[in-house]
C-alpha positions, 0 to 999 in steps of 0.5 A: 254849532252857529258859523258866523261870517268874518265880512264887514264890521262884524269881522272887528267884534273878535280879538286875539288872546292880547284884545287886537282886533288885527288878526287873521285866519291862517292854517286853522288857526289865527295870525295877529299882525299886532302881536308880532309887528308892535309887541313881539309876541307869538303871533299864532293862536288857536281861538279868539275871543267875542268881544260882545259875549267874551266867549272863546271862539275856535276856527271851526265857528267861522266860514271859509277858514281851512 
């Protein structure tokens, strides 16, 4: 499996399950701050999606996430 890096602008071309791009990893998961701060909804959730490819990618893929 292909890791990827979340540094730079590259970090940006992933979205949460709502297309925020304002997430971060959080216990082998992810954690959208838009989510909760401006719509209220679940912040948490298990893959985000390439913006470029539309696949769903899972924490396993990236670097430096627990």
């Amino acid at each position: 499996m292909e890791t990827r890096s979340l540094t730079g602008i590259e970090r940006h071309r992933y979205r949460c399950p709502h297309g925020h791009a304002n997430w971060e990893p959080r216990d082998g998961a992810f954690y959208c701050v838009t989510c909760l701060t401006r719509w209220g909804r679940d912040p948490y959730f298990r893959e985000l999606e390439d913006d470029r490819t539309g696949e769903e990618i899972g924490p396993e893929a990236f670097d430096g996430i627990e």
